[in-house]
C-alpha positions as CSV (number, residue, x, y, z in Angstrom):
1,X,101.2,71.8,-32.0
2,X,104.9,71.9,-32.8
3,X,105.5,74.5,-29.7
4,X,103.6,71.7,-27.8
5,X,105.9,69.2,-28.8
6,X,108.6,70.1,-28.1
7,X,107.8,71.9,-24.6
8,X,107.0,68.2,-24.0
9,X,110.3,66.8,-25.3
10,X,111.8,69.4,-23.1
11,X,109.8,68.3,-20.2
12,X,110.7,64.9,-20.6
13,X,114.7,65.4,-20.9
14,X,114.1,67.0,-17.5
15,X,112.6,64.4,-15.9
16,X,115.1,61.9,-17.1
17,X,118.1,64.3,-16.1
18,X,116.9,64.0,-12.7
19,X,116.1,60.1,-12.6
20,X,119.9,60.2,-13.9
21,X,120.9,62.1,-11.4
22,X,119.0,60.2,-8.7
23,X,119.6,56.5,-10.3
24,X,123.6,57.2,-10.2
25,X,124.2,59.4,-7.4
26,X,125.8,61.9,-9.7
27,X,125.9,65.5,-8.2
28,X,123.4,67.7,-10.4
29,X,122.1,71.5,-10.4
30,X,118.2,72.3,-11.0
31,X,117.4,75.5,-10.7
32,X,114.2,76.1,-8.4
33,X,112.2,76.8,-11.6
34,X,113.2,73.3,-13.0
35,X,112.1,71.8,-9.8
36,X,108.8,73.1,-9.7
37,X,108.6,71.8,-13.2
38,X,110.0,68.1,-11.9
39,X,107.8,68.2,-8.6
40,X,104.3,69.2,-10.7
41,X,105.0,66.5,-12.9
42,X,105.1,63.8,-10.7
43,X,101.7,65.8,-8.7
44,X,100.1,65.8,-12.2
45,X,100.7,61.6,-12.5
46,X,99.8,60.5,-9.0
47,X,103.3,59.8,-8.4
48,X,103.4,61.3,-4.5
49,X,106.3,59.2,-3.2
50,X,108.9,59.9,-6.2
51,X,107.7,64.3,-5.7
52,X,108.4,63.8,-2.2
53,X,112.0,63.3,-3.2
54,X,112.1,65.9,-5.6
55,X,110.9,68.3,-3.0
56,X,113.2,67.1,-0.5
57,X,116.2,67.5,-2.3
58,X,114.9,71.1,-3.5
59,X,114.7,72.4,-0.3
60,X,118.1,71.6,0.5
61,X,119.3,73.5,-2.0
62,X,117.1,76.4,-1.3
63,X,115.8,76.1,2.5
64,X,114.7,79.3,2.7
65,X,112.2,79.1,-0.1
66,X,108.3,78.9,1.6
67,X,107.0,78.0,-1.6
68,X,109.2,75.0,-1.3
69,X,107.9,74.2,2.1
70,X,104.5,74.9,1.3
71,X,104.5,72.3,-2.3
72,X,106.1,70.1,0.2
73,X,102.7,70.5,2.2
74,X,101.1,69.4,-0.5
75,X,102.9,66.1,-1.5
76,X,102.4,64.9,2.4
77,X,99.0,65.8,2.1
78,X,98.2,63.7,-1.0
79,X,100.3,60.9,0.9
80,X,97.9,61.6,4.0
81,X,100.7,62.6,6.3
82,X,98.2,65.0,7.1
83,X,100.0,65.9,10.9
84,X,103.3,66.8,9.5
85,X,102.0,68.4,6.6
86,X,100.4,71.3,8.5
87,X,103.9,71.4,10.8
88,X,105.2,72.6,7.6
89,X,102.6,75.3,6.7
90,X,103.3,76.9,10.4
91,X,106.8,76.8,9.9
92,X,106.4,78.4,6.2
93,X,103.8,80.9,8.5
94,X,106.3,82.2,10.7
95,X,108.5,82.4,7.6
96,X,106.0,84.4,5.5
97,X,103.2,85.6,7.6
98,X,101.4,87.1,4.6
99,X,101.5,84.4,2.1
100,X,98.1,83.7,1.3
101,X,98.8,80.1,-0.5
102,X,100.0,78.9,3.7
103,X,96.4,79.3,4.6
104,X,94.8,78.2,1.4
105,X,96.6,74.9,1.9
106,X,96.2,74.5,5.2
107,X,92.5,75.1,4.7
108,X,92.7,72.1,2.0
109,X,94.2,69.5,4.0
110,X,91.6,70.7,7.1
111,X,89.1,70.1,4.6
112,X,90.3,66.2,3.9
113,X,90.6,65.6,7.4
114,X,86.8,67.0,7.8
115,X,87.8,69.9,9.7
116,X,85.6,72.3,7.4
117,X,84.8,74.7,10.4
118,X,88.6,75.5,10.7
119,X,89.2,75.0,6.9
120,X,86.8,78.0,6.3
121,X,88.3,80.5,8.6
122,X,91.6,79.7,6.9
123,X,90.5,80.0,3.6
124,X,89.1,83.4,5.0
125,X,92.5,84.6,6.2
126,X,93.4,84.2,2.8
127,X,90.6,86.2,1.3
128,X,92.4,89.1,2.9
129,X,95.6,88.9,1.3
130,X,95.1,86.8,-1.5
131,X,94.6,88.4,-5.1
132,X,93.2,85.5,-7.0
133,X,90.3,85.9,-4.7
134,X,87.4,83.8,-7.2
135,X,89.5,80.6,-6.0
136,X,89.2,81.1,-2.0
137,X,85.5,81.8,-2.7
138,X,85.8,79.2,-4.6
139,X,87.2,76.5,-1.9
140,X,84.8,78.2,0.6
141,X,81.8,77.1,-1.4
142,X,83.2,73.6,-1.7
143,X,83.8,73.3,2.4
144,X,80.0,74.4,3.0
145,X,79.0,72.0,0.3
146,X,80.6,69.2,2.6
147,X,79.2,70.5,5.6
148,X,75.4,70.4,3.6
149,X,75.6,74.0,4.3
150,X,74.7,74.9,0.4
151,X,72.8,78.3,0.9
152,X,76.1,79.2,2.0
153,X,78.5,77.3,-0.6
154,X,75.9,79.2,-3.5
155,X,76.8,82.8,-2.2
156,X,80.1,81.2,-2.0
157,X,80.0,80.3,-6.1
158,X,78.6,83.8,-6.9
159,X,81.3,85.5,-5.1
160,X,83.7,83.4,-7.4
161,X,81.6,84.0,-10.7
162,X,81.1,87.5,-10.6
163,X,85.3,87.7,-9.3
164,X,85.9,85.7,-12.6
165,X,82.9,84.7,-15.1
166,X,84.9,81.9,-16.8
167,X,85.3,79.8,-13.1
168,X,84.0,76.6,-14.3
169,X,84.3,74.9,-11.0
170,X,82.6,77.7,-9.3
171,X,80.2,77.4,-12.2
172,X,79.7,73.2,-12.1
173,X,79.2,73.6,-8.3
174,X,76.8,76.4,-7.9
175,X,74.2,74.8,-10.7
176,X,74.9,71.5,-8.6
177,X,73.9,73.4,-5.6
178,X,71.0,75.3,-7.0
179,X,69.4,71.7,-8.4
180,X,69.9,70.1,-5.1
181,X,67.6,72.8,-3.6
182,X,65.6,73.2,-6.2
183,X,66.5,76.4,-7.5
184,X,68.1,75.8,-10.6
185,X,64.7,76.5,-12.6
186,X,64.4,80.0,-11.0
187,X,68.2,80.6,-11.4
188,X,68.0,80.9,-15.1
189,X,67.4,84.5,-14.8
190,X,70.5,85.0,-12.6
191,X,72.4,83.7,-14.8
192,X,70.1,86.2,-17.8
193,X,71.5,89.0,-15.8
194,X,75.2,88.3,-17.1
195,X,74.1,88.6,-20.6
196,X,71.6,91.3,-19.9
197,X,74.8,93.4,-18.7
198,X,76.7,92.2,-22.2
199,X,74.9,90.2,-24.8
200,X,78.1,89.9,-26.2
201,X,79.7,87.9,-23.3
202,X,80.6,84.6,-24.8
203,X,81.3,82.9,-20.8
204,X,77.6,84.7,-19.7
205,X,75.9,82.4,-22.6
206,X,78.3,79.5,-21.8
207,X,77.1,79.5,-18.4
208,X,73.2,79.9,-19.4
209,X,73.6,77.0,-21.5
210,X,75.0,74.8,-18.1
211,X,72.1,75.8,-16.4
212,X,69.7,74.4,-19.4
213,X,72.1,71.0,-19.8
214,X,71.6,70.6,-16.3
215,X,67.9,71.1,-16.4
216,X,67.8,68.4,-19.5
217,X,66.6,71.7,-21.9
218,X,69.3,70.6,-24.4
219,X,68.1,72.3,-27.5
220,X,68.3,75.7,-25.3
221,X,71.7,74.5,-24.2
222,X,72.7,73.9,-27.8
223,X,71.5,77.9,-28.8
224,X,73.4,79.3,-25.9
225,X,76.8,77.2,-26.5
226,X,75.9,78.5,-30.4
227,X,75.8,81.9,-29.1
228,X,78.7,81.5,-27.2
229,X,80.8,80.3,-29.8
230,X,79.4,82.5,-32.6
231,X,81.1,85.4,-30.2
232,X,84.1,83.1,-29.2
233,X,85.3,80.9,-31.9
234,X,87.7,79.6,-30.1
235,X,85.5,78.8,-26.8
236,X,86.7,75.5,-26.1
237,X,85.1,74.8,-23.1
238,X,81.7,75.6,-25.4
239,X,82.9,73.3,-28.0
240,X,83.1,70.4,-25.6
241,X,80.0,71.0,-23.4
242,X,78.0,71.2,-27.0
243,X,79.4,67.9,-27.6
244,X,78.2,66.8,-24.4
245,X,74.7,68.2,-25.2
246,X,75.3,66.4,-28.7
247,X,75.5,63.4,-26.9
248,X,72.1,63.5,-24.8
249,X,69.9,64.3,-27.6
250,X,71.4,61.2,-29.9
251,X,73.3,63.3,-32.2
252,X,76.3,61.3,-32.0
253,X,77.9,62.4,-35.3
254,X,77.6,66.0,-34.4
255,X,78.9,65.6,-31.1
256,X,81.8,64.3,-32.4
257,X,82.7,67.2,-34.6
258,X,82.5,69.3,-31.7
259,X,84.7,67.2,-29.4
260,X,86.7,67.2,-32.2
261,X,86.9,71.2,-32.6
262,X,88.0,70.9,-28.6
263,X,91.2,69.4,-29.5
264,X,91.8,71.1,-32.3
265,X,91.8,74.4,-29.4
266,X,93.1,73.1,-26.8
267,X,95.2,70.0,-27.7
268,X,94.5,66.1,-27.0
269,X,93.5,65.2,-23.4
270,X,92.3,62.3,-21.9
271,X,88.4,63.3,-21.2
272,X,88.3,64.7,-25.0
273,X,88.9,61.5,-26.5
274,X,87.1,59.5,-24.2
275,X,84.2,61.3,-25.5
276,X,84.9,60.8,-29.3
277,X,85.7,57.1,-28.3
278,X,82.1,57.1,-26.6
279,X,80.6,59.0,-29.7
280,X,82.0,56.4,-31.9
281,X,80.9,53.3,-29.4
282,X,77.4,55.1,-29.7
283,X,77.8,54.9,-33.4
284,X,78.5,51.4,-33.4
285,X,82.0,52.4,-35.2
286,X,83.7,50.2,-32.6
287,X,87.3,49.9,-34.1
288,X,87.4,54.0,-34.0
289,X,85.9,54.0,-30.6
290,X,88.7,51.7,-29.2
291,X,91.3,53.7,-30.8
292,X,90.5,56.7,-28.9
293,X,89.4,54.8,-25.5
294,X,93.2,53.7,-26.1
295,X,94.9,57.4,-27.1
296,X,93.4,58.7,-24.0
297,X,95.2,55.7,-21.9
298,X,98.1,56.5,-23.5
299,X,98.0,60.0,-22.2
300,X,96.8,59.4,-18.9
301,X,97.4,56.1,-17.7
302,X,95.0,55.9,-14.8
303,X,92.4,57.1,-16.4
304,X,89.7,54.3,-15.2
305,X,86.9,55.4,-17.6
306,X,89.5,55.2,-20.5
307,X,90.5,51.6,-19.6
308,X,86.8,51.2,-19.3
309,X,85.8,52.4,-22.5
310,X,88.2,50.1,-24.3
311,X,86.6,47.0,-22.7
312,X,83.3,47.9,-24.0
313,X,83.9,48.4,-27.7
314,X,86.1,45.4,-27.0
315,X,82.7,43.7,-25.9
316,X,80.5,45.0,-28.5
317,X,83.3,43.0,-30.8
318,X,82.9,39.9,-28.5
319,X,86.6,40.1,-28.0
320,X,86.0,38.6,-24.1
321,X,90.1,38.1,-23.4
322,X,90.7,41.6,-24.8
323,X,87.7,43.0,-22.9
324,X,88.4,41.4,-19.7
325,X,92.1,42.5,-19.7
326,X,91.0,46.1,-20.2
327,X,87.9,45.6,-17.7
328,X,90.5,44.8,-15.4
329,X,92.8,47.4,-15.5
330,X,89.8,50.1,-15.1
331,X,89.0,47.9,-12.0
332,X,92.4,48.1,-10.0
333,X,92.1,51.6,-10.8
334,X,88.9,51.9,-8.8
335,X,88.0,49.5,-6.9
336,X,84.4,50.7,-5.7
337,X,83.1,50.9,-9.1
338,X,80.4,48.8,-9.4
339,X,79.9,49.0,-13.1
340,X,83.3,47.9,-13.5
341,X,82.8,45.0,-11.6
342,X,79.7,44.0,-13.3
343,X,81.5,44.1,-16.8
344,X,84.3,41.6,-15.1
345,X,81.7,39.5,-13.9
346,X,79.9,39.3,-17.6
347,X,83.3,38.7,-19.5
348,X,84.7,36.5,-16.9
349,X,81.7,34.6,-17.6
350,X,81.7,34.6,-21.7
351,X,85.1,33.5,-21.1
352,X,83.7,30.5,-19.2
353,X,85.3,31.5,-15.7
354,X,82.3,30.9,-13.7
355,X,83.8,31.0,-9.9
356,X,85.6,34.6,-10.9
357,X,82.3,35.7,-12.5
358,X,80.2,35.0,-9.5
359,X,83.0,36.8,-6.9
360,X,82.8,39.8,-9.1
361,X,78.8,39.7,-9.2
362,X,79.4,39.2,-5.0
363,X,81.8,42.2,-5.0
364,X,79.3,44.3,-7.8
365,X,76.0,43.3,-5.5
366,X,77.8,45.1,-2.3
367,X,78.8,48.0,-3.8
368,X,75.1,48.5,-5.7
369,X,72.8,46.7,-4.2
370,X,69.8,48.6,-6.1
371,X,71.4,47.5,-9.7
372,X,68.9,44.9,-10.6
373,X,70.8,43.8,-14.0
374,X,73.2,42.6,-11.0
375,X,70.9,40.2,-9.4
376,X,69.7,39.1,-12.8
377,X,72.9,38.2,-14.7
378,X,74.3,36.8,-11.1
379,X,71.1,34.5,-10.6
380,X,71.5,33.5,-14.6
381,X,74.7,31.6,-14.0
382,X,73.3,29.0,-11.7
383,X,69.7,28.6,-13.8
384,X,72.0,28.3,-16.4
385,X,73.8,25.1,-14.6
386,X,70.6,23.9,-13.6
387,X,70.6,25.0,-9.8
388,X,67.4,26.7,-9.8
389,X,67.0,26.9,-5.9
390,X,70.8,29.0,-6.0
391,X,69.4,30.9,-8.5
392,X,66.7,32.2,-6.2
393,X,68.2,32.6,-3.3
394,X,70.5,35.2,-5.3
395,X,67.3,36.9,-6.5
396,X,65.7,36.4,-3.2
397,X,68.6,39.0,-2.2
398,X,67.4,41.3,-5.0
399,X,64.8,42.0,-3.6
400,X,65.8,43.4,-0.3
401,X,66.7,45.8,-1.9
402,X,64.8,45.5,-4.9
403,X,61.1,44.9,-3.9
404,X,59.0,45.9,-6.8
405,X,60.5,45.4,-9.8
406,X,58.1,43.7,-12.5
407,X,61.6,42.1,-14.1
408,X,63.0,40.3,-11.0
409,X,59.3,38.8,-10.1
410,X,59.0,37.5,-13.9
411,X,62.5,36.0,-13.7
412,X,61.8,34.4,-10.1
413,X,58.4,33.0,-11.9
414,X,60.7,31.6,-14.5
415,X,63.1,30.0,-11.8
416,X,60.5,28.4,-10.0
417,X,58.6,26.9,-12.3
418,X,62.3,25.3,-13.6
419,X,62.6,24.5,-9.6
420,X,58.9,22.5,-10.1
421,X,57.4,25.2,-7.2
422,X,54.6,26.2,-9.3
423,X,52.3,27.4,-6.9
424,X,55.4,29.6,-6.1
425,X,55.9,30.9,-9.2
426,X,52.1,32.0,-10.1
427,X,52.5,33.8,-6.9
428,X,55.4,35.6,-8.5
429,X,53.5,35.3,-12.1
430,X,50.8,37.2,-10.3
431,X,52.4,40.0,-8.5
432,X,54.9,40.9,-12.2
433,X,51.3,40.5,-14.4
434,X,50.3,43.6,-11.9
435,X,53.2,45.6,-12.1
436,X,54.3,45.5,-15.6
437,X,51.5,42.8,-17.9
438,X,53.5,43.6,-21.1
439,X,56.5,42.6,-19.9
440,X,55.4,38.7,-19.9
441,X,56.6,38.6,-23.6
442,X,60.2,37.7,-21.7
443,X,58.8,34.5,-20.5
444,X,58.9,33.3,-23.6
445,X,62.3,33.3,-23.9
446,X,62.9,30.7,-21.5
447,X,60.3,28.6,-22.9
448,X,60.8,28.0,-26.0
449,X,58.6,24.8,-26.0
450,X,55.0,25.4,-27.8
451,X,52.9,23.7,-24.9
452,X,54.5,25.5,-22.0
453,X,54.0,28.5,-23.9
454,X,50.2,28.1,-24.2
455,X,50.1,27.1,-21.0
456,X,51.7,30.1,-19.6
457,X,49.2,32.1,-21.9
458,X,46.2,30.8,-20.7
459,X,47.2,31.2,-17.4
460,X,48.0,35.2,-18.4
461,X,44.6,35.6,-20.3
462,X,42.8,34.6,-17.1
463,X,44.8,37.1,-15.4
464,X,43.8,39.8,-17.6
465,X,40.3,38.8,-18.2
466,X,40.0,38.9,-14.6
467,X,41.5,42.1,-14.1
468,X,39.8,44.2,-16.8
């Protein structure tokens, strides 16, 4: 850990050398190794505009370097300058004919513009001179996978898995592609064949035990990650997709001594403690799970699901400022995340900000129209102000999308009957009673009076005496 450190501390006098150096004008000499440290750093943090000026003022000082021109490829490319981006590559081209990173990143910034036709015969180009050859198979499988070509991105994924057995993209991708096709369950012997060839290939029973998470057989998952590590001790990668596993079959405690053997491996990141913060929210250990929702901010500040995390132990501690502040920054993180904007809404509306809560709601309904908790909580506000005709015309939305849910038909029974449409609401009464009869218990809740109780029960007894 103390090598870590300080390659960090080293790390971080470099960058503020060169914000020194670009702060005060002062002439200063990086070597090109130093600025390929500088640029990836700024790459690694989402920081495109401020690597664009590292880059620039790196191939002054060494215009002759295609590397250079081809990371600079790369920065416009993540600032969507897409046009001049691949200028560069054909300049570094006639520079370096043979490089085979020109035509893997031209193939990559083809394949963001949707070009995968064109990205594909690059990457193909590159096949031929390139050594690292698992990766171009690699990035071919993932530009047939966008062109719904996935017979061809799963010969793709093999080509990079037998290349290089411990390729888990290759590997994440090709059991995506075999489940989408319906081939996962008849893959398992594929995969056999690895470990067939050498039983004692810790990455062939890593990969066997994807294939089983993936097909929800976690206690077969669990033996082959066991295998895996019994060969591999230090098999992070095992470690942390037991945890996973861990985590699907409720075994939150042992899940988090696995994530914890992951960053014992392979140091602190933030997905690693996101999952111990989600082990300990599962655990109801709130405090801990906040702590670690937070270390993994700290390490990657936009990190959504980290920011996330936070505001939900922060809810399960009915902390609604604290919640909403970190709901928020999770939000302006990722704007299309409907979850996200459905916890807004709910703390927004704890907090007693009713417009704000019903915007988000609005904003959470677009984006997941199909999320019924959505039209429910949304719908609650205005029952709960006594507008029962708002409240279903919000449902009444639900269930476009929504059409036979038992829930939204009891709670529109509920609303109407508030509303004084009974004839309505049996209507609604009648249709829920078919699809779900025990769930009429929620009525109840709404009613807490004795006599509209029993005479919401008789009315249900006829139903069921009728039906029966």
């Amino acid at each position: 850990m103390s090598r870590e450190y300080r390659k960090r501390e080293e790390e971080n006098e470099l960058i503020k050398r060169f914000e020194d150096h670009l702060r005060k004008k002062k002439p200063e000499f990086f070597d090109l190794d130093a600025y390929e440290e500088i640029i990836d750093y700024y790459m690694f943090r989402g920081k495109h505009t401020r690597a664009l000026q590292a880059v620039n003022q790196a191939i002054n000082q060494y215009p002759f370097s295609t590397e250079l021109i081809v990371v600079k490829a790369q920065v416009l490319s993540n600032l969507e300058d897409y046009t001049q981006a691949l200028e560069l590559l054909e300049q570094a081209h006639s520079l370096q004919p043979n490089d085979p990173e020109i035509f893997i990143t031209k193939g990559s910034i083809l394949s963001l513009q949707g070009k995968f036709k064109e990205a594909i015969q690059n990457y193909e180009e590159a096949l031929m001179l390139a050594e690292d050859k698992d990766e171009v198979y690699y990035n071919i499988g993932l530009a047939r996978q966008s062109m719904e070509d996935f017979g061809g991105a799963i010969k793709a994924y093999k080509k990079a898995i037998e290349i290089n057995l411990n390729h888990d993209g290759a590997l994440y991708e090709l059991a995506y592609c075999l489940d989408i096709t319906g081939q996962l369950e008849s893959s398992v012997a594929y995969y056999q064949k690895f470990i067939d060839e050498d039983p004692y290939s810790a990455a062939a029973w890593y990969n066997l035990g994807i294939v089983y998470n993936k097909l929800e057989k976690y206690d077969e998952a669990l033996q082959a990650y066991d295998y895996a590590i019994t060969i591999d001790d230090n098999f992070a990668s095992a470690w942390f997709n037991m945890g996973n596993t861990y985590m699907n079959l409720q075994q939150h405690t042992k899940a988090l001594d696995a994530f914890k053997k992951t960053v014992e491996l392979e140091g602190p990141s933030p997905e690693v403690y996101c999952c111990i913060g989600a082990a300990y929210e599962s655990l109801e250990q709130y405090e801990l799970g906040l702590k670690y929702f937070q270390k993994a901010t700290k390490l990657d500040t936009l990190y959504d699901e980290a920011w996330y995390g936070a505001g939900a132990c922060l809810e399960k501690l009915e902390k609604w400022h604290q919640a909403l502040h970190f709901y928020n920054k999770a939000l302006k993180l990722h704007t299309e995340n409907a979850e996200y904007w459905k916890s807004v809404a709910h703390a927004e509306f704890k907090i007693g900000n009713t417009i704000s809560s019903i915007d988000a709601y609005e904003e959470a309904s677009k984006l997941d129209p199909e999320d019924k908790e959505i039209w429910l909580n949304w719908s609650f506000i205005y029952y709960e102000q006594g507008d029962y005709l708002k409240a279903t015309d919000i449902l009444l939305e639900g269930f476009d999308t929504i059409p036979d849910d038992a829930e939204l038909f009891y709670r529109m029974t509920v609303y109407l009957i508030e509303a004084g449409k009974f004839k309505e609401a049996f209507n609604y009464l009648e249709n829920a009673l078919i699809l779900d009869f025990d769930g009429h218990t929620a009525l109840f809740d709404f009613f807490p009076k004795i006599e509209t109780q029993k005479a919401l029960h008789k009315i249900i007894e006829q139903f069921r005496k009728e039906n029966h």
